[in-house]
C-alpha positions as CSV (number, residue, x, y, z in Angstrom):
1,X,35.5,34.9,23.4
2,X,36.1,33.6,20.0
3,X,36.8,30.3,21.1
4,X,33.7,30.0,23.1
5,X,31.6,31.1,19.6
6,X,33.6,28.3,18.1
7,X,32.8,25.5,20.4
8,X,29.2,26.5,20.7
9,X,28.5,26.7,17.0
10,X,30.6,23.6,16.5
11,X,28.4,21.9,19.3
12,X,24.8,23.0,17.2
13,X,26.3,22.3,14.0
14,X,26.7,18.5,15.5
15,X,23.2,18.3,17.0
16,X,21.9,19.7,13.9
17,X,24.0,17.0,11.9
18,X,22.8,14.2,14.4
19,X,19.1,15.5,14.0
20,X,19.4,15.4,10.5
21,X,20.5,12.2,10.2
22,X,18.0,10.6,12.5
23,X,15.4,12.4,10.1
24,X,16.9,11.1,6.9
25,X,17.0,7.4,8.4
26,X,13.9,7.6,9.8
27,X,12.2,8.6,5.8
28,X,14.3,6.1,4.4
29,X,13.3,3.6,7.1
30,X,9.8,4.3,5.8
31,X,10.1,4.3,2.5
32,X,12.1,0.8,2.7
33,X,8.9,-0.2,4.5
34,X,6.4,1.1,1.7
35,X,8.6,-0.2,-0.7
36,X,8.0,-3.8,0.7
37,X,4.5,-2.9,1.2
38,X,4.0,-2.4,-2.6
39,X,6.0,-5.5,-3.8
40,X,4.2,-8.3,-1.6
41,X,0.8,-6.6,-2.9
42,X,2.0,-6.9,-6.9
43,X,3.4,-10.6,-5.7
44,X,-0.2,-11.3,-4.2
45,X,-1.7,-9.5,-7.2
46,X,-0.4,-12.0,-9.6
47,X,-0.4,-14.2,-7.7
48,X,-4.9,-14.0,-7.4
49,X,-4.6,-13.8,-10.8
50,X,-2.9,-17.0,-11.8
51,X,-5.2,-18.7,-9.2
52,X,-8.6,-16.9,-10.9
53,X,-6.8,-18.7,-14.9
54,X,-7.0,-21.5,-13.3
55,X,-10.2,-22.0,-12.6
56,X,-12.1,-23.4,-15.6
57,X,-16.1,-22.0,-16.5
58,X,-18.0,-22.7,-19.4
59,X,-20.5,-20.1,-19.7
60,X,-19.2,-16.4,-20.6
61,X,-21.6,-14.8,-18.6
62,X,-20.7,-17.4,-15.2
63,X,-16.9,-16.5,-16.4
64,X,-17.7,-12.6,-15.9
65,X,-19.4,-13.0,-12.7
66,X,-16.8,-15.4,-11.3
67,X,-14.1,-12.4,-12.6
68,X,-16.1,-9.9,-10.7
69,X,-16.6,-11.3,-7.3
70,X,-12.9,-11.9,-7.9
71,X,-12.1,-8.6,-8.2
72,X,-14.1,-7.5,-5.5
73,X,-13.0,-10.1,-2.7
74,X,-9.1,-8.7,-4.4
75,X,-10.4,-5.3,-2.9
76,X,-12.0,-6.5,0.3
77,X,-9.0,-8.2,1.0
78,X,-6.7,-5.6,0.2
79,X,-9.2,-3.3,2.3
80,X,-8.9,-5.9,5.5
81,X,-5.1,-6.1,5.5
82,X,-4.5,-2.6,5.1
83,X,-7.0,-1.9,8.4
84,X,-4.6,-4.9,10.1
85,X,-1.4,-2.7,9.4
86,X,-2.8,0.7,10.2
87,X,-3.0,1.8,6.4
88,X,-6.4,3.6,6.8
89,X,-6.1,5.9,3.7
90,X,-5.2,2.6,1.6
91,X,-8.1,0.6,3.3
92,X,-10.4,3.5,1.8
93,X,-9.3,3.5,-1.4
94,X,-9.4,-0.3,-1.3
95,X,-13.4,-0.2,0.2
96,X,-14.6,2.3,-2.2
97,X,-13.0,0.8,-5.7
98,X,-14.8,-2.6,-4.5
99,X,-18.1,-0.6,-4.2
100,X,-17.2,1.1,-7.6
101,X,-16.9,-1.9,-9.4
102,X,-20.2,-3.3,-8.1
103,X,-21.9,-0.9,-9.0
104,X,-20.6,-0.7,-12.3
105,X,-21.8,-4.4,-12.5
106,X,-25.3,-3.6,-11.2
107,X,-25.9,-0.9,-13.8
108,X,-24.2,-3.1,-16.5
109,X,-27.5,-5.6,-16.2
């Protein structure tokens, strides 16, 4: 009767250890993945960035606008790839900072 405890508990502790393990890979697996997700946006981030130096306007006021359509297109985009990947709480976030900032730029005239 003991041996039959014995093999039975040893039999749940390995399921539990297998289940376990599939739900630690599996959170790492995602977190590898969000990881990635965050690194090619800061690449793409600086990389917009460099792009938008480069450009060359005389006017400050033509500068500012050019910075802010920037910034918003940075946001739609962000917005747009986040829908294509499923990211719908990102794609939110993304949407409503571009409206934030045009607003901002509406009231600032």
């Amino acid at each position: 009767m003991v041996l039959k405890y014995k093999r039975r508990s040893s039999r749940l502790f390995s399921d539990i250890s297998a289940n376990l393990s599939t739900v630690i890979e599996s959170r790492l697996a995602d977190l590898a993945r969000d990881l990635s997700d965050e690194r090619d946006s800061s690449v793409a981030s600086v990389v917009k960035r460099v792009k938008r130096n480069e450009v060359e306007v005389k006017l400050k006021g033509n500068r500012k606008q050019y910075e802010h359509q920037q910034q918003v297109l940075d946001y739609f985009s962000e917005a747009r790839d986040s829908l294509a990947s499923a990211k719908c709480k990102k794609a939110k976030k993304a949407i409503e900072e571009g409206i934030s900032l045009t607003e901002k730029r509406i009231k600032a005239h």
